[in-house]
N, CA, C and O atoms as a Tripos MOL2 file, in Angstrom:
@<TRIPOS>MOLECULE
protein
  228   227    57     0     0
PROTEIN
NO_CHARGES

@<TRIPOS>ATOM
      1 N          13.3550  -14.1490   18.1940 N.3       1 UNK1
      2 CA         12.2670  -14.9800   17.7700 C.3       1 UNK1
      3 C          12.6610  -15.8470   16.5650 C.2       1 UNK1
      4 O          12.2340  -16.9980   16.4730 O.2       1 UNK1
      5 N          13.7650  -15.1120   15.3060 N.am      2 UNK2
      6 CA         14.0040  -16.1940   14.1890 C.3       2 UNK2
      7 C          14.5820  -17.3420   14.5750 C.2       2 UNK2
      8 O          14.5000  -18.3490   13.8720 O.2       2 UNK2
      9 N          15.2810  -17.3240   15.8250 N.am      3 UNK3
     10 CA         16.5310  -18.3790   16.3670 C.3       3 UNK3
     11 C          15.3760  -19.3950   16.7390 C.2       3 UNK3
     12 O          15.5840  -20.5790   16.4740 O.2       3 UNK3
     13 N          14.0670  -19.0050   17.3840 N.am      4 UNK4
     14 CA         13.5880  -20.3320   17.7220 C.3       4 UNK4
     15 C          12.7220  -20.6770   16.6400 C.2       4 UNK4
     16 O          11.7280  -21.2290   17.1100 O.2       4 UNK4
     17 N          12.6570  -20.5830   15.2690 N.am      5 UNK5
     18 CA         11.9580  -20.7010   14.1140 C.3       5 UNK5
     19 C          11.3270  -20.1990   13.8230 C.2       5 UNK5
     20 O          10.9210  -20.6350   12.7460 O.2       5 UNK5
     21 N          10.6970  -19.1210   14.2100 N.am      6 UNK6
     22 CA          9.8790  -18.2090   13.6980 C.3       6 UNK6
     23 C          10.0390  -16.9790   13.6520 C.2       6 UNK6
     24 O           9.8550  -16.1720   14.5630 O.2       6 UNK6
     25 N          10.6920  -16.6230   11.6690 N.am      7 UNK7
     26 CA         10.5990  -15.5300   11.5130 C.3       7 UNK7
     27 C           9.1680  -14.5240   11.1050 C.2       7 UNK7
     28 O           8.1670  -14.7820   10.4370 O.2       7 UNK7
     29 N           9.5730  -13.3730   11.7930 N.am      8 UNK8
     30 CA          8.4050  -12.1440   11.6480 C.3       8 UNK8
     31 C           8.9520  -10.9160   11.1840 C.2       8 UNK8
     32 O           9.6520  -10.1030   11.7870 O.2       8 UNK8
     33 N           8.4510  -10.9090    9.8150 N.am      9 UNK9
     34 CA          8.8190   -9.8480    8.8450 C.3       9 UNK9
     35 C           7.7810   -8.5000    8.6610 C.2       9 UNK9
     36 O           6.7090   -8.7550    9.2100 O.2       9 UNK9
     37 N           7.7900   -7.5480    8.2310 N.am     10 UNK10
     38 CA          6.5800   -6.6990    8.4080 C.3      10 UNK10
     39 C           7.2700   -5.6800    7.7670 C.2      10 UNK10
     40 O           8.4700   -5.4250    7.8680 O.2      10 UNK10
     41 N           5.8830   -4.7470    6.6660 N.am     11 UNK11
     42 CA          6.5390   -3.6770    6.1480 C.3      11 UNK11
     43 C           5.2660   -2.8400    5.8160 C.2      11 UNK11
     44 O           4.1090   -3.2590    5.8580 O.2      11 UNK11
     45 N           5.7310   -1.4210    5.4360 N.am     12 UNK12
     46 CA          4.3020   -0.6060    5.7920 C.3      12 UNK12
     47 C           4.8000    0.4980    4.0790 C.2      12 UNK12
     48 O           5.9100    0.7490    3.6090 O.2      12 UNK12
     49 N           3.2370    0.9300    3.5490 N.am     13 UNK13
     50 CA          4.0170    1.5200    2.7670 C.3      13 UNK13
     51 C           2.5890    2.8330    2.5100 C.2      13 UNK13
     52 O           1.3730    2.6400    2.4790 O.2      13 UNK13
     53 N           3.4020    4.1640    2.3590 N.am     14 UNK14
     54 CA          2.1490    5.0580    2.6820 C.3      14 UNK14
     55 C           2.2000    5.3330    1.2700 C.2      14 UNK14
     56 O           3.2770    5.2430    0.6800 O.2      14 UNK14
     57 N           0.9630    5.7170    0.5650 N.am     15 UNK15
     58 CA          0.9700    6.8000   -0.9560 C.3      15 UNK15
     59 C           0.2190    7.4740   -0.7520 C.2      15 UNK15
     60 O          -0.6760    7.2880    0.0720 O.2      15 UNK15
     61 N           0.3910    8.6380   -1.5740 N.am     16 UNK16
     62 CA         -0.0210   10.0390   -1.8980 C.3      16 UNK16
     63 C          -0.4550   10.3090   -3.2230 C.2      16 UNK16
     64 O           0.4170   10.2840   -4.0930 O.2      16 UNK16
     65 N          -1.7120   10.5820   -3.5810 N.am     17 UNK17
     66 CA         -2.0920   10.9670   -4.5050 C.3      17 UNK17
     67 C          -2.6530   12.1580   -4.4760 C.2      17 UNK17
     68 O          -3.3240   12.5000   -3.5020 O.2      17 UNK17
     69 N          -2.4100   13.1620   -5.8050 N.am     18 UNK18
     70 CA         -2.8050   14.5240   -5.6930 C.3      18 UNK18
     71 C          -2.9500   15.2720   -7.3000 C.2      18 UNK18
     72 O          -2.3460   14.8560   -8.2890 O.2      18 UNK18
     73 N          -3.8040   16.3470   -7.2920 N.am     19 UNK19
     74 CA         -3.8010   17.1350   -8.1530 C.3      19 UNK19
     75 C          -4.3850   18.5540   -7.8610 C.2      19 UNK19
     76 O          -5.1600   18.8780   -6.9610 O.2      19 UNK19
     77 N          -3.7510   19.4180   -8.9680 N.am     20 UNK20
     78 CA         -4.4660   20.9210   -8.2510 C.3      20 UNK20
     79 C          -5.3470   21.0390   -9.3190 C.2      20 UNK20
     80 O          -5.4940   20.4660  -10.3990 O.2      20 UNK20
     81 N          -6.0210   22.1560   -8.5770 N.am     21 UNK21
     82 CA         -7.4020   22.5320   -9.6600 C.3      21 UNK21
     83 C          -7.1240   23.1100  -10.6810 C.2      21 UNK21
     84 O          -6.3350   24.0500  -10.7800 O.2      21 UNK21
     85 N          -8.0090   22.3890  -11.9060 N.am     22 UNK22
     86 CA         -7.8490   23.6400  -12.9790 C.3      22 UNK22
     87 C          -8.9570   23.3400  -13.9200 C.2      22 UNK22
     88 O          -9.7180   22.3950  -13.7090 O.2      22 UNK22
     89 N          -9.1060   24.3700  -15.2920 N.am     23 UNK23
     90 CA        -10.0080   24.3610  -15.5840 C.3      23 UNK23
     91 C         -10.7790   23.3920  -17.1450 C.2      23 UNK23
     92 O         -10.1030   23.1820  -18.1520 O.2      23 UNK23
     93 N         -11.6740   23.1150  -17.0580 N.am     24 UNK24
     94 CA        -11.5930   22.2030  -17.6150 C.3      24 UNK24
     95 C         -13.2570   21.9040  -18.5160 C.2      24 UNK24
     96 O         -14.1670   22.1690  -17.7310 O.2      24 UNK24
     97 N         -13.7770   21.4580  -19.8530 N.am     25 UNK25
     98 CA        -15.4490   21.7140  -20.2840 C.3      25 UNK25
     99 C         -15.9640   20.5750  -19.8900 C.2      25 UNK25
    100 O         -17.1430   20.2640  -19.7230 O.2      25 UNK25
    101 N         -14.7060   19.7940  -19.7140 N.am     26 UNK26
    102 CA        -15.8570   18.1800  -19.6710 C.3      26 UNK26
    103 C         -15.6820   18.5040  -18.4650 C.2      26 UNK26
    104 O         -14.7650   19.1550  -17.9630 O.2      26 UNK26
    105 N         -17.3120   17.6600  -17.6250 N.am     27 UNK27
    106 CA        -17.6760   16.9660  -16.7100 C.3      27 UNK27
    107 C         -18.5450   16.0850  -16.6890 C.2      27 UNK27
    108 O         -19.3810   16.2040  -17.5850 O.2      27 UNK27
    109 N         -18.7620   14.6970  -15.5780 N.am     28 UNK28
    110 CA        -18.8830   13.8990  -16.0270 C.3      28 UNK28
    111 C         -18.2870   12.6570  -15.2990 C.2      28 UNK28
    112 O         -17.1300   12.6110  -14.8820 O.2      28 UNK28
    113 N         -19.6110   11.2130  -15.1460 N.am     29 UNK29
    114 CA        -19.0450   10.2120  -14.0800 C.3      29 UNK29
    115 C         -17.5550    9.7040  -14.6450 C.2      29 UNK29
    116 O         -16.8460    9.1580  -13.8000 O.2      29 UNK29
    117 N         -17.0290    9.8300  -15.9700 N.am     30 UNK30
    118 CA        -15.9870    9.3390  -16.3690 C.3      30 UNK30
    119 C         -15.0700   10.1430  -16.0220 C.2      30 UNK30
    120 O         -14.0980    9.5810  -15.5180 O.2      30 UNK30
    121 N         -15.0000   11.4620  -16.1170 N.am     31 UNK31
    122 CA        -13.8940   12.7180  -16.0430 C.3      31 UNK31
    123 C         -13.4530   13.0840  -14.7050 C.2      31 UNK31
    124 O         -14.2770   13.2850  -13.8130 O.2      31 UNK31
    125 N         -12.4070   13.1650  -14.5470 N.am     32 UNK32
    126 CA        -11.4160   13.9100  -13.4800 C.3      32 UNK32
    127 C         -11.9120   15.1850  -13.4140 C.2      32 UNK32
    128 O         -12.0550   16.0460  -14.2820 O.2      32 UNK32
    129 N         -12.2960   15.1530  -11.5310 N.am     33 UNK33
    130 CA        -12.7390   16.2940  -10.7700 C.3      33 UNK33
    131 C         -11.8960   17.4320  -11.3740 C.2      33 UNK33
    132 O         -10.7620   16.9820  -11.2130 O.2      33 UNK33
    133 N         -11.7480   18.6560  -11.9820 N.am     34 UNK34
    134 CA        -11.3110   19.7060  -11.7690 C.3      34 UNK34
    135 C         -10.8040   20.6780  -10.3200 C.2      34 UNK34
    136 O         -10.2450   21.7710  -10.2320 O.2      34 UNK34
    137 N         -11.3200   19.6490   -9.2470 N.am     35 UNK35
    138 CA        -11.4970   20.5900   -8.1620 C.3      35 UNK35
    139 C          -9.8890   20.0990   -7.7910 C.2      35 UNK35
    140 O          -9.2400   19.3230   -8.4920 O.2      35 UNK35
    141 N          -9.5230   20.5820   -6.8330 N.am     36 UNK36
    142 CA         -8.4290   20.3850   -6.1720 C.3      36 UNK36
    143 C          -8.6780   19.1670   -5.5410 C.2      36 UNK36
    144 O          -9.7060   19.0690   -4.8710 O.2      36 UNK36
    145 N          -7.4750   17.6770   -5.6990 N.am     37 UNK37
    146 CA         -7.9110   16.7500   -4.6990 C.3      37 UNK37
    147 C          -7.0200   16.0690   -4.3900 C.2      37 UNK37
    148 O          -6.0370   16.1190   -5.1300 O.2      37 UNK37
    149 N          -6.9620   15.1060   -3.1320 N.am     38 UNK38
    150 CA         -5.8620   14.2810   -3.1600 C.3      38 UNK38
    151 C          -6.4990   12.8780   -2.1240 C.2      38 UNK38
    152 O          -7.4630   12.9060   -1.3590 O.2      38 UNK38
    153 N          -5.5020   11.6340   -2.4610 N.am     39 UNK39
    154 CA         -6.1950   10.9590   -1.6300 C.3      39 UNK39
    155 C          -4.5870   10.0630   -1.2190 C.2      39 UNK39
    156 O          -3.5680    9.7230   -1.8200 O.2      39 UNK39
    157 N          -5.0530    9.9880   -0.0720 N.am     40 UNK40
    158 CA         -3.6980    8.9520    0.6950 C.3      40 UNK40
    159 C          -4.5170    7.2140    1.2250 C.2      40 UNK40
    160 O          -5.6260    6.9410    1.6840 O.2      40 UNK40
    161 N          -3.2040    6.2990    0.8370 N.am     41 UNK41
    162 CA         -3.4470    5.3470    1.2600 C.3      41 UNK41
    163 C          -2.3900    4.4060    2.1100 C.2      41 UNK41
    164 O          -1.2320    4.7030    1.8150 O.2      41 UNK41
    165 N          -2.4590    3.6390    2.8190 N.am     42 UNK42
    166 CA         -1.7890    3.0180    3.8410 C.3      42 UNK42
    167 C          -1.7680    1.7200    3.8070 C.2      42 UNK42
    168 O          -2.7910    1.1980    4.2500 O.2      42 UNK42
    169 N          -0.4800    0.6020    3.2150 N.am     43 UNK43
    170 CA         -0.8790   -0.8100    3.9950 C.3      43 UNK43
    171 C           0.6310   -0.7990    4.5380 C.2      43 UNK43
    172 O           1.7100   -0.2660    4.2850 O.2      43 UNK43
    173 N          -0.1320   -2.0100    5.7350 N.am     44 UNK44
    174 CA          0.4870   -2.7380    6.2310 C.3      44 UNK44
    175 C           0.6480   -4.0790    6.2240 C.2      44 UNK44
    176 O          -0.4710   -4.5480    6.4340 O.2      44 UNK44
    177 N           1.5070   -5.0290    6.0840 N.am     45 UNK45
    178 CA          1.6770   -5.9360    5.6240 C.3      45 UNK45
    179 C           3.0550   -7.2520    7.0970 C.2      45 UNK45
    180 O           4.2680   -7.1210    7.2580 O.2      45 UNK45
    181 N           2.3100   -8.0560    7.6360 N.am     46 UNK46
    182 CA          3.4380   -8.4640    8.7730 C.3      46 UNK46
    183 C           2.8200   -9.8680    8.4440 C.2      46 UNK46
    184 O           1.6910  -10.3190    8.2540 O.2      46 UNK46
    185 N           4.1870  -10.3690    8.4700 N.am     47 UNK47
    186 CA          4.4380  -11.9550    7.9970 C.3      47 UNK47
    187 C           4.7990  -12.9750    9.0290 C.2      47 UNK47
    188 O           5.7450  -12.4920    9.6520 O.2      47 UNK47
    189 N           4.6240  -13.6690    9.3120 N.am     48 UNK48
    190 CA          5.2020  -15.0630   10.8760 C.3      48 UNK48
    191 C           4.9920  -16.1840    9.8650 C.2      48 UNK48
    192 O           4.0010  -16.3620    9.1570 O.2      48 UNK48
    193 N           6.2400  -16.9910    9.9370 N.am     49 UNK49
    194 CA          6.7700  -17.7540    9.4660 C.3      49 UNK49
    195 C           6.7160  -18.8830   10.1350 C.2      49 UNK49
    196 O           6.0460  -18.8410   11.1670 O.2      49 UNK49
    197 N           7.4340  -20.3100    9.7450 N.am     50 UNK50
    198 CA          7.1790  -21.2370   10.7720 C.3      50 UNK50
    199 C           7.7760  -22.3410    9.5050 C.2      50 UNK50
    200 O           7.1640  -22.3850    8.4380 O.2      50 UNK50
    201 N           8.6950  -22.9870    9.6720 N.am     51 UNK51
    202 CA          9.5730  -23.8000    8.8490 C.3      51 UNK51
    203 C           8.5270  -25.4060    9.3850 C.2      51 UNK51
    204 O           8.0760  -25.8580   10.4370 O.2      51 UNK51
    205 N           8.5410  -25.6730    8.3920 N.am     52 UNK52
    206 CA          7.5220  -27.3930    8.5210 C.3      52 UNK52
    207 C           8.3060  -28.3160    9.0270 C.2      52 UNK52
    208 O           8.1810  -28.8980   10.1050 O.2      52 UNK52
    209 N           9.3800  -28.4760    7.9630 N.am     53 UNK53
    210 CA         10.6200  -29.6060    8.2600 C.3      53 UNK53
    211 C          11.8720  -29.0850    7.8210 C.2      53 UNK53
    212 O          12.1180  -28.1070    7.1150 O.2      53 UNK53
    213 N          12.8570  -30.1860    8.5470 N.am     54 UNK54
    214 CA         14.3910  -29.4970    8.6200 C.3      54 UNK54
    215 C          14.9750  -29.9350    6.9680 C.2      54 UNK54
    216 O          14.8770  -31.1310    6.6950 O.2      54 UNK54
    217 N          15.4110  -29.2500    6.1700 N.am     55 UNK55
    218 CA         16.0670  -29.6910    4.5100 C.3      55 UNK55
    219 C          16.5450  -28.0860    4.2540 C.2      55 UNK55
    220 O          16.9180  -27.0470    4.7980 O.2      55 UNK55
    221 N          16.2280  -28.7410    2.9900 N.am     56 UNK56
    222 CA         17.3570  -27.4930    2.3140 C.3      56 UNK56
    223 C          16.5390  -26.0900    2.4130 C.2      56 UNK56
    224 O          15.3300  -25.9530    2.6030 O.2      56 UNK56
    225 N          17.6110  -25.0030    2.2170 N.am     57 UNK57
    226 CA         16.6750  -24.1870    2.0560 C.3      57 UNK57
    227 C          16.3360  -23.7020    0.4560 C.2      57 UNK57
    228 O          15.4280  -22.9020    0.2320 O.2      57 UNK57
@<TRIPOS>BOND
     1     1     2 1
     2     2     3 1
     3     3     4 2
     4     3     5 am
     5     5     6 1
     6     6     7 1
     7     7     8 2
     8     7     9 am
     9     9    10 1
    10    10    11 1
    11    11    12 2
    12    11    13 am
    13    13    14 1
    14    14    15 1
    15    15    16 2
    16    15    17 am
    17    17    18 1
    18    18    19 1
    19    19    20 2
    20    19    21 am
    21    21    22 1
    22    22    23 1
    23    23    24 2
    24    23    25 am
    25    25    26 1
    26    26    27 1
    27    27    28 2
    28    27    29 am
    29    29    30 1
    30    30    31 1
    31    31    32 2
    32    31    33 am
    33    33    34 1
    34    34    35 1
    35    35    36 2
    36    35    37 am
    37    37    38 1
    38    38    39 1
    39    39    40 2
    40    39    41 am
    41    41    42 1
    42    42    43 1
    43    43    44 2
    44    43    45 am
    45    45    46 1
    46    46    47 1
    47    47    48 2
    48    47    49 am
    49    49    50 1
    50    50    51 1
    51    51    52 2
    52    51    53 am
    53    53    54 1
    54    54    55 1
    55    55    56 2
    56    55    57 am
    57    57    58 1
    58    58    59 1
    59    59    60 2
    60    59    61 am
    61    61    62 1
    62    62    63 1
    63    63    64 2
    64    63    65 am
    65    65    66 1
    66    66    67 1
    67    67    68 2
    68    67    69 am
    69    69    70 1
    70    70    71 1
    71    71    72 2
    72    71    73 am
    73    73    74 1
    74    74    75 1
    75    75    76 2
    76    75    77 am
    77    77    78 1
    78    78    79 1
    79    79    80 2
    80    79    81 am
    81    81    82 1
    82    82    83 1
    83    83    84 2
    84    83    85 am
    85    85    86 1
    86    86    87 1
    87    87    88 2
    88    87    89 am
    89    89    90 1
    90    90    91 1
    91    91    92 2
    92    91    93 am
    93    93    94 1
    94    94    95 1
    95    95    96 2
    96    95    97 am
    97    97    98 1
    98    98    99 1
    99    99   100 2
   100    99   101 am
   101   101   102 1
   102   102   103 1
   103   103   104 2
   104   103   105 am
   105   105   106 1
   106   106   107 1
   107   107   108 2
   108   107   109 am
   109   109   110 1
   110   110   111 1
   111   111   112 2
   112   111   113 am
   113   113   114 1
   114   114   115 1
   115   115   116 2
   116   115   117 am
   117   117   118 1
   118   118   119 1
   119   119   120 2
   120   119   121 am
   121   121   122 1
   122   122   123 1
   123   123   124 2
   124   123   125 am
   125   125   126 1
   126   126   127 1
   127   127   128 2
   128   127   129 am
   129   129   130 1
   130   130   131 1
   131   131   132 2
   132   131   133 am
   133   133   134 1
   134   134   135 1
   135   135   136 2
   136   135   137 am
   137   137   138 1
   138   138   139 1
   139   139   140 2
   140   139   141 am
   141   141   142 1
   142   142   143 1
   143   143   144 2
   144   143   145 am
   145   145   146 1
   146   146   147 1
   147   147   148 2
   148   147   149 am
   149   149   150 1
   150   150   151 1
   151   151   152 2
   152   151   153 am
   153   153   154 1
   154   154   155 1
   155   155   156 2
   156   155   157 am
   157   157   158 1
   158   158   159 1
   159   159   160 2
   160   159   161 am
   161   161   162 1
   162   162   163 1
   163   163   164 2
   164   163   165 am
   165   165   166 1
   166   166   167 1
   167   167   168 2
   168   167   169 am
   169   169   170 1
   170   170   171 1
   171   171   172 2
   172   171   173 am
   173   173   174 1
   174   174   175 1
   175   175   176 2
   176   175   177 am
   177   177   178 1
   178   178   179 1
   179   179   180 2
   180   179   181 am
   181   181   182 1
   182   182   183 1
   183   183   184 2
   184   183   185 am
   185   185   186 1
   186   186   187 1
   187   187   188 2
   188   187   189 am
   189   189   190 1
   190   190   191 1
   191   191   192 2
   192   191   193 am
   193   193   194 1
   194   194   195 1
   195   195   196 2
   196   195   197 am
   197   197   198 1
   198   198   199 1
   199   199   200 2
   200   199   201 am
   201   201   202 1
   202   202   203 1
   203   203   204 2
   204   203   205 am
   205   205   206 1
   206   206   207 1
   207   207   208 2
   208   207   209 am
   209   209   210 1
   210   210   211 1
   211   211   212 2
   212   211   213 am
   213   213   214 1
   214   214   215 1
   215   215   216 2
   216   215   217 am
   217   217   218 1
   218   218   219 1
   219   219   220 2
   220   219   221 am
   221   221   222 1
   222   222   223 1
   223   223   224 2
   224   223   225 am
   225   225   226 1
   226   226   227 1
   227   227   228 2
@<TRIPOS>SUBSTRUCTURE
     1 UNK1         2 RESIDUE 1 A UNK
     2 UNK2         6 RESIDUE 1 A UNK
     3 UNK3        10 RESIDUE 1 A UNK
     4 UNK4        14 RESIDUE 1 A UNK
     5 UNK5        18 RESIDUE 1 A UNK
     6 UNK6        22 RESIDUE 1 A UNK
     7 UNK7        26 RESIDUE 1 A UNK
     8 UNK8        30 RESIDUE 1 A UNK
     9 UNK9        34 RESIDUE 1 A UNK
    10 UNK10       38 RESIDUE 1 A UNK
    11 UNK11       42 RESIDUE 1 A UNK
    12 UNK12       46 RESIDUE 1 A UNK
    13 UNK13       50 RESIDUE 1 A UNK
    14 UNK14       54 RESIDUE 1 A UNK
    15 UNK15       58 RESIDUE 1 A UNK
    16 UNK16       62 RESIDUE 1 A UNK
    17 UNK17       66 RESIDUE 1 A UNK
    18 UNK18       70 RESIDUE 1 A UNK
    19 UNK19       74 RESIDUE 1 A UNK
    20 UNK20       78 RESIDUE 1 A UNK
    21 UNK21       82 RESIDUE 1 A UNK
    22 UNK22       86 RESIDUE 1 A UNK
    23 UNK23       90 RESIDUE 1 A UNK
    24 UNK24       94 RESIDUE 1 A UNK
    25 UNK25       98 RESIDUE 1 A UNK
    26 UNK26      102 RESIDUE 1 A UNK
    27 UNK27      106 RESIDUE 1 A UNK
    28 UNK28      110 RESIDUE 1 A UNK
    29 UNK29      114 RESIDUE 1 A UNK
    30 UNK30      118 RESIDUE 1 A UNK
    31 UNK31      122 RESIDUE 1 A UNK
    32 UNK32      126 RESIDUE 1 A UNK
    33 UNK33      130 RESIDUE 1 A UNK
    34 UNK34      134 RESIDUE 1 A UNK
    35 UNK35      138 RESIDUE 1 A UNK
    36 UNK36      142 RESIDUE 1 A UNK
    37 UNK37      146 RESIDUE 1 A UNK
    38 UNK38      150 RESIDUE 1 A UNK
    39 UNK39      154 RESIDUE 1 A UNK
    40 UNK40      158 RESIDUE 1 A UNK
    41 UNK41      162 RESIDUE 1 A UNK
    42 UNK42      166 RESIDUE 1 A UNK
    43 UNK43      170 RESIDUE 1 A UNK
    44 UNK44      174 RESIDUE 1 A UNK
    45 UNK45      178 RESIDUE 1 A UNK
    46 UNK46      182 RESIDUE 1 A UNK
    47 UNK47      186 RESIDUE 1 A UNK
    48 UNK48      190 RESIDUE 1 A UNK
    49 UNK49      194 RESIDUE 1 A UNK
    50 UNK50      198 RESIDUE 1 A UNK
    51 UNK51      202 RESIDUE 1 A UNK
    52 UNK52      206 RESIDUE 1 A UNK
    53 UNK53      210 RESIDUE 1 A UNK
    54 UNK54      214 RESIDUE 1 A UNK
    55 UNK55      218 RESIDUE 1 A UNK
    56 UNK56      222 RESIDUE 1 A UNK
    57 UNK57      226 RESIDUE 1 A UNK
């Protein structure tokens, strides 16, 4: 597909977030859960290209 001008790039990237429980006096909408928690997130990201005009690169 790059040979006829259009490159397609693409990349994926997973995270992990985590903590274990412990104990703790504050609680509270500002304060970190004490409880055990974790949270995962996912992007994906895919690119197509397409050159306008022929010059430099």
């Amino acid at each position: 597909m790059e040979q006829l001008g259009w490159p397609l790039r693409g990349q994926m990237t997973n995270t992990i977030q985590a903590h274990p429980a412990f104990r703790s006096p504050y609680r509270g909408e500002n304060s970190l859960s004490p409880k055990r928690d974790s949270t995962a997130m996912q992007t994906i990201d895919i690119v197509l290209g397409r050159r306008l005009w022929s010059g430099r690169r």
